[in-house]
N, C-alpha and C positions, 0 to 999 in steps of 0.2 A: 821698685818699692818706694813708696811717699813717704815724708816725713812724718807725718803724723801718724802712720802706720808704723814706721820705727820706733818711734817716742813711747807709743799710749800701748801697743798693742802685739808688738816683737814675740814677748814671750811668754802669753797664756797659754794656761794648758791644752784649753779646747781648739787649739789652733796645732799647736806645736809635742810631737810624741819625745817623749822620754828619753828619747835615743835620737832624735833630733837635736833635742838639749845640749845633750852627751857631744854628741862630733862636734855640735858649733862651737860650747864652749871649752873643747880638749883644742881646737884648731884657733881658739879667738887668742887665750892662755899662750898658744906657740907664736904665734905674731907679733903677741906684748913684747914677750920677753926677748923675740929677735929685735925688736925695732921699739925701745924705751920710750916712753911719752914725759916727758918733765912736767906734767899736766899729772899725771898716775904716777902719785909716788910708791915708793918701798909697803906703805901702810895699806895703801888702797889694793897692790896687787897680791899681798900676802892674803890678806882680807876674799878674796877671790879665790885664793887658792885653795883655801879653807873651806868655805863655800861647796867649790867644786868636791874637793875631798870628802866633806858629810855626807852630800849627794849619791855620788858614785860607790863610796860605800854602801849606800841604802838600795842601793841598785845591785849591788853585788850579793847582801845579803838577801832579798827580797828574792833570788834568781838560785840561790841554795834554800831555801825555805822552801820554795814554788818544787823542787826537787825531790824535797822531804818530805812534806805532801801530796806531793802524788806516788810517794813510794808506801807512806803511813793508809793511802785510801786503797793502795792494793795488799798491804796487810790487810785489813780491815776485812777485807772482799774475803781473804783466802781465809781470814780466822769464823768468819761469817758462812763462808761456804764448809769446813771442815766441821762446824756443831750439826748444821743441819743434815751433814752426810751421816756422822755417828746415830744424830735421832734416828732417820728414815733406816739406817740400817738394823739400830735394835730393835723396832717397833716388831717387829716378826720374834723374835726374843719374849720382850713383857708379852706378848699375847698368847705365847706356847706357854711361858710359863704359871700365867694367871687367869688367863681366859679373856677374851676381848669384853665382855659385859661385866667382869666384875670391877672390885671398887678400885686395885691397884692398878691395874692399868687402865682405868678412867683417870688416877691422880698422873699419871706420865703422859696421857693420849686423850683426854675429856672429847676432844672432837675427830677421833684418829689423826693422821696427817695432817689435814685440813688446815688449822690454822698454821702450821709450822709451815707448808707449802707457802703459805699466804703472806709470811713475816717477813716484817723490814727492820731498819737496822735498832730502833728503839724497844719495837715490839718482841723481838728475841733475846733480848736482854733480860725481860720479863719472864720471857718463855725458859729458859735458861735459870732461870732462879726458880720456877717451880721443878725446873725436868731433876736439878740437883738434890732438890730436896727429896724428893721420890725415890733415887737412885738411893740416900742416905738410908732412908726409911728401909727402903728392902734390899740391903746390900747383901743379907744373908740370901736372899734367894736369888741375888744377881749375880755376888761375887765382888771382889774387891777393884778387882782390875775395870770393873764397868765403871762403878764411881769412879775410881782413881783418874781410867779416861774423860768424863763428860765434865768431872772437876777442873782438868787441867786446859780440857776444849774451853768453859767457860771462863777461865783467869784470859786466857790467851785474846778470848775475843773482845771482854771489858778490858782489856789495858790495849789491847790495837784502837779500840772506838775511841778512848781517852787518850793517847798520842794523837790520834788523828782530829779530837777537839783542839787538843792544845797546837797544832799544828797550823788551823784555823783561826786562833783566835791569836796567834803570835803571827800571822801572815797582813792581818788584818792593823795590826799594831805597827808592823814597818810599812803598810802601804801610808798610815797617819805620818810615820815621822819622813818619808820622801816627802808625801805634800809640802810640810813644812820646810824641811830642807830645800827644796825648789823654789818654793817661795823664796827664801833667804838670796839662793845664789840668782834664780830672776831678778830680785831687787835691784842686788847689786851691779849686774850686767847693764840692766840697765843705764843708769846711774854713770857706770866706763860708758856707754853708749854717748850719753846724751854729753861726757867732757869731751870727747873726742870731736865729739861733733860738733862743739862748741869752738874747738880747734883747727877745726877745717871747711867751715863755712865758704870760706870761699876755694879749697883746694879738694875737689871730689874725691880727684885721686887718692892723697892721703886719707883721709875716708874710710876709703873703697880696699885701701889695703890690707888694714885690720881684719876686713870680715867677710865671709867666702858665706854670703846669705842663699848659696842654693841647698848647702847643709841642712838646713832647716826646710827643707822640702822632700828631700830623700826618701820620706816611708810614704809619701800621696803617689811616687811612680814606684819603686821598687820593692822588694823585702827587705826587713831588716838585715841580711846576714849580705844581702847584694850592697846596700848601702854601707855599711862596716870596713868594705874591701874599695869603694868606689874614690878613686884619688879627686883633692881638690881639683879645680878648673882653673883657680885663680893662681897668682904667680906671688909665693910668698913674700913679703917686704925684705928689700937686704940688711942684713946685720948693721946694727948701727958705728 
């Protein structure tokens, strides 16, 4: 790896995965602290650790989030599939009971099945506030237990849609503050890069001790979960 390549360009995003980040800088943090640099004082390496801390937290939440939405988009499916199993199943119902042509089951069915087949996840929401209102209107000749169902189908399925907005749009919220947080702790890695380096100009070795730069390659051969378990290569600096 060239120096200029160290200096300017170590640790952007478009180069280096998230979990690249993660191992170099949990493995660079373990080197410091074995082997002290009088160059990196108390201030600089707290400062780092803090850093790293924001980070890793934004990664941990971001990894229970990612969890919660896709558990909120399989509600969503099953509250989504459960209204339109009820429509399709009364439709045979309002039709005994009022006749397919006439005007009440045109307010529950205006195009029979058809569009209810056809609906997505905004479009039955819509559907869903006329089928209520219909069910309301002629509960007397539906019965209570029909409202009471297609009432409780639709709460279930507006408040699944709406966790599973808010799920998105709080997913969307921590991928902004990792960016930021990684900027911060890149900065500073940096920054330990480039003293160290100032340190050992002419000692590679020392250098070389610090940082096990194949870390930051990991996910271009392996998977993540291969890389997580894959011991360093290098030979940690001994205790000072």
């Amino acid at each position: 790896m060239g120096f200029e390549r160290l200096t300017f360009d170590l640790f952007k995003s478009k180069d280096y995965s998230r979990n690249e980040l993660d191992l170099f800088t949990v493995d660079f943090i373990k080197r410091l602290k074995a082997k002290p640099l009088a160059i990196i004082g108390a201030s600089e390496s707290n400062a780092l650790d803090g850093f790293y801390k924001t980070f890793k937290e934004g990664l941990g939440k971001l990894a229970t989030e990612g969890a919660q939405q896709k558990g909120g988009t399989l509600n969503r499916q099953d509250a989504f599939d459960d209204a339109l199993d009820f429509i399709r199943r009364q439709e045979g119902l309002v039709k005994s009971k009022f006749g397919k042509q006439s005007p009440a089951y045109i307010e529950f069915y205006p195009l029979g099945l058809t569009e209810y087949n056809a609906a997505k996840v905004e479009g039955l929401t819509n559907l869903l506030v006329r089928y209520v209102t219909a069910a309301n209107k002629y509960q007397k000749e539906l019965g209570k237990d029909f409202v009471t169902e297609i009432t409780t189908l639709q709460t279930q399925y507006v408040t699944a849609r709406d966790t599973q907005g808010t799920g998105i749009a709080n997913n969307k919220t921590t991928q902004s503050e990792i960016r930021d947080s990684r900027k911060m702790l890149t900065m500073h890695l940096s920054k330990l890069v480039l003293l160290i380096a100032a340190v050992s100009i002419e000692n590679a070795e020392q250098f070389n001790s610090y940082f096990n730069f194949g870390l930051l390659e990991v996910d271009n051969n392996k998977t993540t979960a291969e890389a997580d378990v894959t011991p360093t290569t290098d030979t940690p600096p001994p205790t000072a």
